[in-house]
C-alpha positions in Angstrom: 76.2 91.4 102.4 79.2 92.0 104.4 79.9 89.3 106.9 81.9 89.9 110.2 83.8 88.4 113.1 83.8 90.6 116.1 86.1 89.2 118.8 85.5 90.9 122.5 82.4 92.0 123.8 83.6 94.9 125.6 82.1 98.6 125.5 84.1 98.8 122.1 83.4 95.8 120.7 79.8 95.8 121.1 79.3 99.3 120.3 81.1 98.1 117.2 79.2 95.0 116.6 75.8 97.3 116.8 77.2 99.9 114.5 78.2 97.1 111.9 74.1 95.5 112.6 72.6 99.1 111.7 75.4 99.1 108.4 73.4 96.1 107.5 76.5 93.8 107.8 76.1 90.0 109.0 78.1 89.9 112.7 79.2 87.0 114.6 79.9 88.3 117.9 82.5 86.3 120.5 83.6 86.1 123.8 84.8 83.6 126.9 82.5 85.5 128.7 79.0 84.2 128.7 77.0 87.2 130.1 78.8 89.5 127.7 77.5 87.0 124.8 74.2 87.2 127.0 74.2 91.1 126.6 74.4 91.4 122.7 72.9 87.6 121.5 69.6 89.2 120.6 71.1 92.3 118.8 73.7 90.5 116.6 73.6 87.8 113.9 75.2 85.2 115.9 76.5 85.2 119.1 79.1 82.5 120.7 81.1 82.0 123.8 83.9 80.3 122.9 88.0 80.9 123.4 89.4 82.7 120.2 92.9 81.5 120.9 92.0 78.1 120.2 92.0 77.4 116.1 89.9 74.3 116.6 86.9 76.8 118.3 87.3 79.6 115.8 87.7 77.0 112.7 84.2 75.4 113.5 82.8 78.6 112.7 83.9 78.6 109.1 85.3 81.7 108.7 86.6 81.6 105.2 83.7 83.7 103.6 84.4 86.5 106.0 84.9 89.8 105.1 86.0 91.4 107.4 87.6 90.3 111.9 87.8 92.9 114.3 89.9 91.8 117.4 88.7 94.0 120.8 90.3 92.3 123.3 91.5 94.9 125.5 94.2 93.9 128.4 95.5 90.2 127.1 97.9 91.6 124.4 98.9 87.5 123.9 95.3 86.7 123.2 94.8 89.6 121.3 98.1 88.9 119.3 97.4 84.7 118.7 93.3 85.7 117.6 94.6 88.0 115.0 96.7 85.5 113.6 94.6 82.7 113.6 91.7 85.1 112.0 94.3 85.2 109.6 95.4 81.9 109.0 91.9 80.8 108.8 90.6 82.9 105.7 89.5 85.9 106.7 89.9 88.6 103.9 90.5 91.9 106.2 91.9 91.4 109.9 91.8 94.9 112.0 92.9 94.5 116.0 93.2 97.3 118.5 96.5 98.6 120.1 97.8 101.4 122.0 101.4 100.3 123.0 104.1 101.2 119.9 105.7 97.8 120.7 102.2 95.9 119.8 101.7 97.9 117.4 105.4 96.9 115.4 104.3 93.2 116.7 100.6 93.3 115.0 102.4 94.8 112.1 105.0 92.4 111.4 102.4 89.2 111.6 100.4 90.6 109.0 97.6 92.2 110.7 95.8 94.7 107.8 94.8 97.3 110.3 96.0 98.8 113.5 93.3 101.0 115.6 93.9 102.9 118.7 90.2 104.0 120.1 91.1 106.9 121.4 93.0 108.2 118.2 90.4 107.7 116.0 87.9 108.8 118.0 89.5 112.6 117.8 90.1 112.4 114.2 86.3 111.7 113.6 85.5 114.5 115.8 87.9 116.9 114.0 86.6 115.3 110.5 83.0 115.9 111.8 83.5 119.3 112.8 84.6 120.3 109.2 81.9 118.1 107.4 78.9 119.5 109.5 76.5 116.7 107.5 78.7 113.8 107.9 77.1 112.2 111.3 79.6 109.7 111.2 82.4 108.2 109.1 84.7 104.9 109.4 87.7 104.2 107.5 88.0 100.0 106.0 91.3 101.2 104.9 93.1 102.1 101.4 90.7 105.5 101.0 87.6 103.2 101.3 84.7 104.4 104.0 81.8 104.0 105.0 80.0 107.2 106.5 76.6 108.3 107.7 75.5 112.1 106.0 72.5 113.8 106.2 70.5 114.3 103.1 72.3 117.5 101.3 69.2 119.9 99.9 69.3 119.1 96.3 68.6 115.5 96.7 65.0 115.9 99.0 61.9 114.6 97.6 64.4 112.9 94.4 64.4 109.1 94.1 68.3 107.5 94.0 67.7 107.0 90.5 67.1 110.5 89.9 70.3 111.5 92.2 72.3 108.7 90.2 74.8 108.3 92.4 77.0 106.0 91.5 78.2 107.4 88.1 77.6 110.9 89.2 79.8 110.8 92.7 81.4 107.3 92.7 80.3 106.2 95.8 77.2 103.4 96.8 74.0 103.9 99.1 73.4 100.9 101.3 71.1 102.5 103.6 68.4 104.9 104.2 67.9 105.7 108.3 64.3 107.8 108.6 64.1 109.7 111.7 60.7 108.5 113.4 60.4 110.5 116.2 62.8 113.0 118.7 64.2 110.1 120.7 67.0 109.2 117.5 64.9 106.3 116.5 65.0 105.3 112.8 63.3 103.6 110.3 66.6 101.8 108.3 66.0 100.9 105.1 68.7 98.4 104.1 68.2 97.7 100.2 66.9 101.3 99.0 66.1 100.9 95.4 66.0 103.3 92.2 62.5 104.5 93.4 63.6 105.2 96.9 62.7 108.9 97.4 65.2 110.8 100.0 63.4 113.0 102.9 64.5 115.8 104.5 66.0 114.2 107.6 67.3 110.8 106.0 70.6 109.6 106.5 72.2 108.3 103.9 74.7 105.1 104.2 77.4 105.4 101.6 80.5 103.9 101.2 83.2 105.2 98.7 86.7 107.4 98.9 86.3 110.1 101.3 87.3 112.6 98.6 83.9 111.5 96.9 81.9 111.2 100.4 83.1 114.6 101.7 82.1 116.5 97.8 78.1 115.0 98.9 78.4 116.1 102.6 79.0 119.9 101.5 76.0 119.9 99.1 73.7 120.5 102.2 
């Protein structure tokens, strides 16, 4: 299971840190801000007040089998800047932190951050990717062609098992989920360890992660 460190519990942040729980990843949510830690404590794996720019706080949360740190602190560029590199220092394997300004950006970059987001970029290059993959619902980038996307069940794979589809060697990519629509209000049944005798409905949304090239080929089956 992948395990993450989500640092700032803004609108980002936690919309992130739910996105990740439905993904079925393992998230550790922080903030210095108790009722934002109030807000997602029952939604998330863990959730901790604490200040992330002090190594003693973040070390006690033994962070060196982490997969994966997302720093969302939004105005403090310092604190944004110092969490990074401590997420760093400390062991985590992927560190991704959020910046608009070019400056920060050349800054995050030189101290070794692995990923560089701007929201509002990458919120209009998943709406132009989603417009041309009608079936992808949604899609995130982890970086060097990797990604982890929601599709829609293409026509040729209803009423087939995953073992049937055989995925894997046949498009190179891995299922992690099944979501099953119960009812109009967009709520879902997730299934988080589908199995060879998982059967697909019409309506399912598949979790995959693999290269886009390979995610995209499924998506225009439908």
């Amino acid at each position: 299971m992948n395990k993450a460190i989500i640092v700032g519990m803004g609108l980002f942040g936690k919309q992130l840190a739910f996105d990740l729980i439905d993904l079925g990843a393992e998230v550790v949510a922080v903030d210095n801000n108790m009722e934002l830690i109030e807000e997602v404590k029952d939604s998330v794996t863990y959730a901790v007040r604490l200040d992330s720019t002090d190594e003693k706080s973040l070390e006690s949360l033994g962070l060196n089998d982490f997969d994966m740190g997302i720093v969302c602190i939004g105005e403090d560029f310092e604190a944004n800047l110092l969490t990074a590199v401590l997420l760093k220092k400390l062991g985590v394997k992927l560190v991704i932190t959020r910046a608009s300004d070019p400056i920060h950006v050349k800054i995050l970059e030189a101290v070794g951050v692995d990923r560089i987001i701007s929201p509002e970029t990458d919120a209009a290059t998943k709406l132009a990717y989603s417009l041309i993959h009608r079936h992808i619902v949604d899609i995130v980038s982890l970086g060097d062609f990797l990604s982890v996307a929601k599709v829609l069940v293409p026509a040729p794979f209803v009423g087939k098992s995953v073992g049937e589809i055989n995925l894997r060697p046949e498009y190179n990519v891995n299922l992690v989920a099944v979501h099953t629509p119960q009812n109009e209000e967009d709520e879902y049944e997730v299934n988080n360890q589908p199995n060879a005798d998982t059967v697909l409905k019409k309506g399912d949304i598949m979790v995959l992660v693999g290269e886009e090239q390979f995610i995209s080929r499924i998506s225009k089956l439908a």
